[in-house]
C-alpha positions as CSV (number, residue, x, y, z in Angstrom):
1,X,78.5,153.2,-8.2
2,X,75.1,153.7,-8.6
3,X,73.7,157.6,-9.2
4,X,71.5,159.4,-6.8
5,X,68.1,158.9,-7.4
6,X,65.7,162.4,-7.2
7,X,62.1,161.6,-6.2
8,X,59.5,164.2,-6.8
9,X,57.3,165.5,-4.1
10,X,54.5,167.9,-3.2
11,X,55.3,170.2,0.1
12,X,52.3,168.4,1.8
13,X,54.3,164.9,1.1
14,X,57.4,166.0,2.6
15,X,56.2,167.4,5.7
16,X,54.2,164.2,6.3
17,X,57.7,161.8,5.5
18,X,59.6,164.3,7.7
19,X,57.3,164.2,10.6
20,X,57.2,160.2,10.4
21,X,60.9,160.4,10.2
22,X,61.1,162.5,13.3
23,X,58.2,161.5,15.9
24,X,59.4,158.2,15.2
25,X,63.8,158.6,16.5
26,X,64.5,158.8,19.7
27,X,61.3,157.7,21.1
28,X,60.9,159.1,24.9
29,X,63.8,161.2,24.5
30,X,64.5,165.5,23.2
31,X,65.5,165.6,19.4
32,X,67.3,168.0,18.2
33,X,67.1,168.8,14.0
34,X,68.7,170.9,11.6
35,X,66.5,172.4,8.9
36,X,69.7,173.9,7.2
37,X,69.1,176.2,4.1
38,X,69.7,179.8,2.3
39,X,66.7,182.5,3.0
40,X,65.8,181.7,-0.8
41,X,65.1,178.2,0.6
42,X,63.0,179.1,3.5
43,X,64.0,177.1,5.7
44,X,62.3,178.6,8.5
45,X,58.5,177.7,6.0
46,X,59.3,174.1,6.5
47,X,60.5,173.8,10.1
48,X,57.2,175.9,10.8
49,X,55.3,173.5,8.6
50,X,56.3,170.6,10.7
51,X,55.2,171.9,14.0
52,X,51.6,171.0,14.6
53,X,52.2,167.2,12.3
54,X,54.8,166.5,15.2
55,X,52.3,167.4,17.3
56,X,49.5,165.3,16.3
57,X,52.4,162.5,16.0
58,X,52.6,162.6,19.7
59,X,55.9,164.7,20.3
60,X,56.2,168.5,21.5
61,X,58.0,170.7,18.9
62,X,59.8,173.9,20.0
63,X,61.0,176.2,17.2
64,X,64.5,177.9,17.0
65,X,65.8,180.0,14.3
66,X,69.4,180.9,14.1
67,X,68.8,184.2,13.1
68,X,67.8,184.9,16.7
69,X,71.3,183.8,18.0
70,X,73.0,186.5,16.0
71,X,76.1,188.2,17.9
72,X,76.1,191.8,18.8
73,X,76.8,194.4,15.2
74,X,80.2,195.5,16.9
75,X,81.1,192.0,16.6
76,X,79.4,191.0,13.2
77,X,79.8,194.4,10.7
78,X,83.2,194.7,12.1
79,X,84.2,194.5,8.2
80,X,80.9,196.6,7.0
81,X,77.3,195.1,6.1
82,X,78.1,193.6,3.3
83,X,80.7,191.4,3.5
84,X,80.3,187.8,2.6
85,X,83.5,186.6,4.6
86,X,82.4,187.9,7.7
87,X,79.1,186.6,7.2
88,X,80.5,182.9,6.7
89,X,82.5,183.3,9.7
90,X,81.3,185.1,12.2
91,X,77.0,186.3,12.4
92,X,76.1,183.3,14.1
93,X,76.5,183.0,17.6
94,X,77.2,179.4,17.5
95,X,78.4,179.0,21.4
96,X,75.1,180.8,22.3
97,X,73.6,178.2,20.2
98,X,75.3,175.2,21.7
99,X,75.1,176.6,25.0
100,X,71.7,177.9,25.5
101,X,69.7,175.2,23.0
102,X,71.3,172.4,21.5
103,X,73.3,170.9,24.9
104,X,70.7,171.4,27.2
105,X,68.3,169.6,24.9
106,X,70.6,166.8,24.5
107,X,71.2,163.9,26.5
108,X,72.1,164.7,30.2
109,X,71.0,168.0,29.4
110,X,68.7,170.2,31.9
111,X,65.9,170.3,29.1
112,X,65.8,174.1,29.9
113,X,66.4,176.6,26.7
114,X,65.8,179.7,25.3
115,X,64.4,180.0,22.1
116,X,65.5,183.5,20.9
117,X,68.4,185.4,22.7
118,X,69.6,188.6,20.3
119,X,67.2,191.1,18.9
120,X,69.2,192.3,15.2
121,X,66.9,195.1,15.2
122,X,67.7,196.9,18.2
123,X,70.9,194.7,18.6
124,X,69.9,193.8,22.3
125,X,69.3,191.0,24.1
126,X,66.1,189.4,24.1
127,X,66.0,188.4,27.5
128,X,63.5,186.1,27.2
129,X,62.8,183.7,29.9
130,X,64.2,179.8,30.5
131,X,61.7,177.3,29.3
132,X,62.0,173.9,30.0
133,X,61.0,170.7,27.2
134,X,58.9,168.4,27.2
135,X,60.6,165.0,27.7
136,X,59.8,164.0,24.2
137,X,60.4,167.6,22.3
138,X,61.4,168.1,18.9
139,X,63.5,171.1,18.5
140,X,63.5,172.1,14.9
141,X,66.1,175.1,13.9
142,X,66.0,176.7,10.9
143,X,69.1,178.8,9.6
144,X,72.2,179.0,6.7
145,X,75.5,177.5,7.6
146,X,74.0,175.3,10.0
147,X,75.8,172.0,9.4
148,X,79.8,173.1,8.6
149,X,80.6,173.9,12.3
150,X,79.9,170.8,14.1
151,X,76.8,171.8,16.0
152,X,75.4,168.8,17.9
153,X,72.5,167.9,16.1
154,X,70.3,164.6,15.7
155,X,68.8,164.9,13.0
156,X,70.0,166.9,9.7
157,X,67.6,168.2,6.8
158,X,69.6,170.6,3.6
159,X,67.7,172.7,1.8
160,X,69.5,172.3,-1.9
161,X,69.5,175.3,-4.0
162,X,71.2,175.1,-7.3
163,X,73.6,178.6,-8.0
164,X,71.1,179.7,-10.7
165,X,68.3,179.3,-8.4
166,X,69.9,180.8,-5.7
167,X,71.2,184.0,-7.1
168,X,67.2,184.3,-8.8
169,X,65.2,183.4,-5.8
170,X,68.0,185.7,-3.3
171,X,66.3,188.9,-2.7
172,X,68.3,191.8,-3.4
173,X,69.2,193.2,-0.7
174,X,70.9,189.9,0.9
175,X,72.3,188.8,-2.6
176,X,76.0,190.4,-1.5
177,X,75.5,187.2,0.8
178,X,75.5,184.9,-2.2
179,X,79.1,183.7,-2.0
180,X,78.7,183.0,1.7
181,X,76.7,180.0,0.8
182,X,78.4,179.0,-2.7
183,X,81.6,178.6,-0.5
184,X,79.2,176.4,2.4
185,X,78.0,174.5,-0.5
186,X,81.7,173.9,-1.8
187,X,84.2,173.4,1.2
188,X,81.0,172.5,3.5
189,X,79.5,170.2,1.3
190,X,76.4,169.5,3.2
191,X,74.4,168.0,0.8
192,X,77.0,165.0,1.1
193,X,76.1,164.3,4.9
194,X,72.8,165.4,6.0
195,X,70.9,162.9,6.9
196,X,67.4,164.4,4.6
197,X,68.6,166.2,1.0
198,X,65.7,168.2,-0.5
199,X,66.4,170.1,-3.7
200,X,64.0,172.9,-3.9
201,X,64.9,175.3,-7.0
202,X,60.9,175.9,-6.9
203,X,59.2,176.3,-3.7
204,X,56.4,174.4,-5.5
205,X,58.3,171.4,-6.1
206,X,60.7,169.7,-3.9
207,X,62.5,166.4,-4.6
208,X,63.9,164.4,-2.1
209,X,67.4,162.9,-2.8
210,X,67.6,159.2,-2.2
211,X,70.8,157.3,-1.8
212,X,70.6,154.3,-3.7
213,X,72.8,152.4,-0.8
């Protein structure tokens, strides 16, 4: 079996492949992408990054972030703050994602979203108003643990942090969070499926990881 081969990029080259990649699928219809990755991997830098290239490319891009989807903290710090567990299991507010973003956007969907819906810092809703896309929109969401719970995506990029660089790059109040995402990276095993694999242990030089077949 032939190995994986790593390719060397600057951040400038990536965000011109990935907004090729992406104004090119599913031309004259919503696509929906993943830009899956660990704070440390700032995830949220490159889906912003890819906004106005998608743009000049022809296609409407709408950002998400996960983080606004949390669920309320009587739900999520039911076990405390700090508890990795919990966080692997239940922050997210995946239904609120599938229901309010990801299935509307997809096919036979209304096209009408919301793009931020919980407020973490004064743990109320957002209530901000219905949208609706562009025919052609890109919706690019950033967020950890993105690709484990079968989330309806089209498109998957995973932000690939080795354990040394994640635990050095993790800042230090989220690094009780660390074993949230070494489990992800071991029963998850995203960088086995997504359909883009960038390892980024420095932010100033990603690699994109090319399957051979």
């Amino acid at each position: 079996m032939a190995a994986m081969r790593v390719r060397p990029v600057s951040f400038a080259a990536l965000v011109d492949e990935l907004a090729d990649r992406f104004a090119g699928q599913q031309p004259g219809r919503r696509l929906r992408v993943a830009v899956d990755g660990p704070p440390p991997a700032a995830p949220g830098l490159l889906a912003d990054a890819l906004v106005d290239p998608l743009r000049v490319r022809g296609r409407a891009a709408v950002r998400v972030s996960a983080g606004d989807f949390l669920r309320p903290a009587s739900v999520r710090l039911e076990f405390g703050r700090t508890d990795p567990d919990a966080f692997y299991h239940g922050w997210f507010d995946e239904a609120a994602l599938r229901r309010e973003v990801l299935e509307p956007a997809g096919p036979g969907g209304t096209g009408t979203i919301v793009t931020t819906l919980w407020d973490p810092e004064t743990d109320r809703a957002t209530r901000e108003p219905y949208s609706t896309l562009p025919p052609s929109a890109v919706i690019l969401m950033d967020g950890p643990l993105l690709l484990g719970a079968g989330l309806p995506f089209d498109a998957t990029v995973h932000l690939q942090l080795s354990q040394a660089a994640l635990r050095r790059r993790a800042e230090p109040h989220l690094r009780w969070s660390l074993p949230a995402y070494e489990r992800y990276a071991a029963e998850v095993a995203p960088a086995s499926f997504a359909d883009v694999v960038v390892r980024w242990d420095d932010l100033r030089h990603p690699a994109v990881v090319e399957d051979p077949s």
